[in-house]
N, C-alpha and C positions, 0 to 999 in steps of 0.2 A: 744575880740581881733580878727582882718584878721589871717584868716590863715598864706596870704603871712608873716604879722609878724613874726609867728609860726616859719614858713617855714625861712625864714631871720637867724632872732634869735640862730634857734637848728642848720641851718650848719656851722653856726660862731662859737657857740659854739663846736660841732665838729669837725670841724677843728682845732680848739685850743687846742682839747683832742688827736687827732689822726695825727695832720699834714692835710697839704691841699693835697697831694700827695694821701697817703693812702686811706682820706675820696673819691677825687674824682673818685680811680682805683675801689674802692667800690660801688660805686653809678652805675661807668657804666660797672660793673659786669655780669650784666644778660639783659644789654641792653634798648633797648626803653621796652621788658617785664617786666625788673625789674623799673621801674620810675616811676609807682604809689605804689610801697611799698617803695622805697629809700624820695617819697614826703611825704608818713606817718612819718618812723624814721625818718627825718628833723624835721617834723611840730611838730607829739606829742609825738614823744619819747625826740628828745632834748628839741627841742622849747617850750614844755609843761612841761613834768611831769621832766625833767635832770633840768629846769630854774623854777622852783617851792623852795619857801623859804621853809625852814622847816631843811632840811639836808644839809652839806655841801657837797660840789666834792666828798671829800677825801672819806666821809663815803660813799654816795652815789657809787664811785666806790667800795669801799670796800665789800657793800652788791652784785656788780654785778659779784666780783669776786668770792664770793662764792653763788652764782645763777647759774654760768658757770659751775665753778667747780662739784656742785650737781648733777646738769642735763646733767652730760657731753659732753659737748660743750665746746671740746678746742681749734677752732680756735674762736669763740666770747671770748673764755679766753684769748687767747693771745691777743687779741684787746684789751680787758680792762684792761691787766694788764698792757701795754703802756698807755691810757689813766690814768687807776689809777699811775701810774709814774709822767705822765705829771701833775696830780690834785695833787701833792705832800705828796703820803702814801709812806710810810718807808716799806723798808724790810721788816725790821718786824711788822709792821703792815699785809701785805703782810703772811707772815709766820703763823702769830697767823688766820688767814681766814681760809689756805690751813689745818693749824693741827686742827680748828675746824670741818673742811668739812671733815676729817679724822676719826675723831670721833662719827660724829652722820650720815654719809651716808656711811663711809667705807673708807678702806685705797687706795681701787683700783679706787676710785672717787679723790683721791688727786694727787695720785702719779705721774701721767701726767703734773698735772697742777703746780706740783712742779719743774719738771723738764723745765717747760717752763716760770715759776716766775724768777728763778734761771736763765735763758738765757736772759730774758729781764732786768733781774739787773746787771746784766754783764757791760750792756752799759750808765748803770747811771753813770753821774761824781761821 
């Protein structure tokens, strides 16, 4: 497959996880510096390995929440836990990740990213 497909494909997709707003304040983030790594996570993070059959959104988010969560990175948490929203996991789906990630990395690996689960559910209908 073109890349440009790729690249198509993963911001369409993105955008539909995150909003067109969000994806595009992101993209031009770090400026014409950051645009050849904003045209990699286009191309093979969405466009590729997010648009790969195998797993669906929901799980797919759901491992990235607890990827964030572990490594602690809580503003790519709160990104995903809006996109895992918009891919439609539940609360507690949501819940059972953060008390996993509690378990086998620690409770001070969760605790953040609980308190900011909990603020982006807030806003769900």
């Amino acid at each position: 497959m073109d890349v440009s497909e790729l690249r198509e494909r993963g911001l369409a997709l993105r955008k539909a996880m995150f909003g067109e707003a969000a994806v595009e304040g992101r993209m031009q983030a770090a400026g014409d510096f950051g645009a050849p790594l904003q045209d990699i996570i286009n191309a093979y993070v969405y466009g590729d390995v997010w648009s790969r059959d195998g797993l669906d959104p929901v799980v797919r988010s759901l491992v990235m929440l607890g990827i964030t969560a572990a490594s602690n990175r809580p503003e790519e948490f709160r990104v995903h836990v809006k996109g895992a929203i918009a891919n439609g996991a539940t609360a507690e789906q949501i819940q059972g990740v953060l008390l996993l990630v509690a378990m086998y990395c620690g409770v001070p690996a969760a605790i953040e990213t609980h308190r900011i689960a909990a603020e982006a559910l807030r806003y769900v209908p």
